[in-house]
C-alpha positions as CSV (number, residue, x, y, z in Angstrom):
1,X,-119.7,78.9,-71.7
2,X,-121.4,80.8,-68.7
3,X,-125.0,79.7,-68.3
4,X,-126.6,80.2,-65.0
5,X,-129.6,77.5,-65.6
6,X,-128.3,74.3,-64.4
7,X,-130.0,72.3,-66.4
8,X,-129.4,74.2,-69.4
9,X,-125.8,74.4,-69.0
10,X,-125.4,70.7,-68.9
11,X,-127.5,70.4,-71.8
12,X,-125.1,72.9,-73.6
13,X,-121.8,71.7,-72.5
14,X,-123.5,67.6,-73.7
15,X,-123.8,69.2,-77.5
16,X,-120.6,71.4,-77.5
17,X,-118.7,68.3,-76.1
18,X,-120.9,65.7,-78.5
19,X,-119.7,68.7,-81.3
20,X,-115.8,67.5,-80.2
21,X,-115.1,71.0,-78.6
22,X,-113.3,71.4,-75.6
23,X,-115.5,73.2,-73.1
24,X,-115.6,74.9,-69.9
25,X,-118.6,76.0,-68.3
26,X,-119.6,78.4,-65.5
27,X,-122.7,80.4,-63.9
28,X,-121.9,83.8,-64.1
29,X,-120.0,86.6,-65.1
30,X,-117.5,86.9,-62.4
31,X,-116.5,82.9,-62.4
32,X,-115.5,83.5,-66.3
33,X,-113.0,86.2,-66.0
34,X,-112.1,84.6,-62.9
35,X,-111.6,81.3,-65.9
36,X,-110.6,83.8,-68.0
37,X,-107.6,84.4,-66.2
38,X,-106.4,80.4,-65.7
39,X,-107.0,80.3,-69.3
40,X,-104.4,80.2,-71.9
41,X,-106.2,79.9,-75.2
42,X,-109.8,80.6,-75.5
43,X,-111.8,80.7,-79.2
44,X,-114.8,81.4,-78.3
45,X,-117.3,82.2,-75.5
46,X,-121.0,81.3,-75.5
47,X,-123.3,83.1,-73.0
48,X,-126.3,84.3,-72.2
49,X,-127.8,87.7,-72.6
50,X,-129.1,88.0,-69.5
51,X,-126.9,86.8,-66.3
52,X,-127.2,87.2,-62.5
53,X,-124.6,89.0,-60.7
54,X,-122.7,92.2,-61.3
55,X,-122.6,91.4,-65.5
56,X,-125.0,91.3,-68.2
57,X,-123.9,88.9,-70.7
58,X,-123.1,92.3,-72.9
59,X,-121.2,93.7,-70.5
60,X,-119.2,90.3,-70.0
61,X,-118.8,90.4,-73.4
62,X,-117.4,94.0,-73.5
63,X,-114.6,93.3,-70.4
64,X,-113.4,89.9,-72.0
65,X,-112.9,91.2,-75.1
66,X,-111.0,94.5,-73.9
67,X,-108.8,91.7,-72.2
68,X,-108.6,89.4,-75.1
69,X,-109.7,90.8,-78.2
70,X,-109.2,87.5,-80.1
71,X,-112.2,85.9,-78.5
72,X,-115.3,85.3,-80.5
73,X,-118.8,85.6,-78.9
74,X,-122.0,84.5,-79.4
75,X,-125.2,84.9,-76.9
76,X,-127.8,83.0,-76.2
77,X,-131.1,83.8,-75.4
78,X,-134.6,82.7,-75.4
79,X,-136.4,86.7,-74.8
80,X,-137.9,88.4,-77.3
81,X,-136.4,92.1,-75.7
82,X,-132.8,90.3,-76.7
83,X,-133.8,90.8,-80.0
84,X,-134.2,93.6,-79.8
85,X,-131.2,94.2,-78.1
86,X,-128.9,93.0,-80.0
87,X,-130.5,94.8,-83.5
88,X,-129.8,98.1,-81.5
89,X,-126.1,97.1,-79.5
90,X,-122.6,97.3,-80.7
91,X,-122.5,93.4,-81.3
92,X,-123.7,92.2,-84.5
93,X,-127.5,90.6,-84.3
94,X,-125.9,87.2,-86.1
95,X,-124.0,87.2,-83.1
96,X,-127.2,85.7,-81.1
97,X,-128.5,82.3,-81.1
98,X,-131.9,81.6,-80.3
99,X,-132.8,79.5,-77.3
100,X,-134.3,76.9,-77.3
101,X,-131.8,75.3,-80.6
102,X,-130.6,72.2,-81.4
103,X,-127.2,70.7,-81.8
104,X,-127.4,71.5,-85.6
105,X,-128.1,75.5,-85.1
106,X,-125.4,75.6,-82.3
107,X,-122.5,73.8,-84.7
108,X,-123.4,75.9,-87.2
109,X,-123.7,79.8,-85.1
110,X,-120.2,78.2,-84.0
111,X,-118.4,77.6,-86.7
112,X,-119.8,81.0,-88.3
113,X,-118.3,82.5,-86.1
114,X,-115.0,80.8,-85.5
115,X,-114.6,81.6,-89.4
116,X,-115.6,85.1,-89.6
C-alpha cells in the first residue's frame, strides 16, 4: 500500500490487517518499487491517486505493472478531479475506491478485484 498521509496509512494498513491480509505499507512511489523489488509475491497494490515525489499513483501504477503484470491495483482517493480521472484514463473507473470508506467497501473493492 503506498499512502503518504500518516495517519491515513495506519488507518489503512489496521483494516487490511483486521481483513487478515498481509500488508506492507509505504509513502511514496519510489519506496514501493524500491519494495517492489525485495518482494517475491505481490497480489495487489492499493494507492493513492495523487502521491508526492517523482510518481503519480497512475504513473506508479503503469511502471509496476510493466514489471509485474500480475499485480492488481486499486486507487484511492478522496478528489472529485480523480473521478474524473479515472472515467477518462486507461485504468478502469471500478478500479477507484472512494476515500473516506470503511472496512466493508475496502474488503469488498479488494476482493473484486483479486477475482477479476
Amino acid at each position: 500500500m503506498v499512502e503518504d498521509e500518516p495517519v491515513v496509512r495506519r488507518y489503512v494498513v489496521t483494516l487490511l490487517e483486521g481483513l487478515k491480509y498481509t500488508v506492507r505499507a509505504v509513502s511514496n512511489g519510489e519506496a514501493a518499487l524500491e519494495a517492489l523489488g525485495r518482494m517475491e509475491h505481490i497480489d495487489l497494490l492499493l494507492f493513492g491517486v495523487v502521491l508526492p515525489g517523482h510518481f503519480s499513483g497512475p504513473r506508479l501504477a503503469q511502471e509496476i505493472v510493466r514489471r509485474r503484470p500480475e499485480i492488481r491495483v486499486v486507487f484511492m482517493s478522496g478528489y472529485a478531479e480523480d473521478v474524473r480521472w479515472a472515467e477518462g484514463s486507461s485504468w478502469p473507473i471500478d478500479a477507484l475506491l472512494h476515500k473516506p470508506f470503511r472496512k466493508a467497501s475496502l474488503a469488498r473493492k479488494i476482493r473484486a478485484t483479486l477475482d477479476a
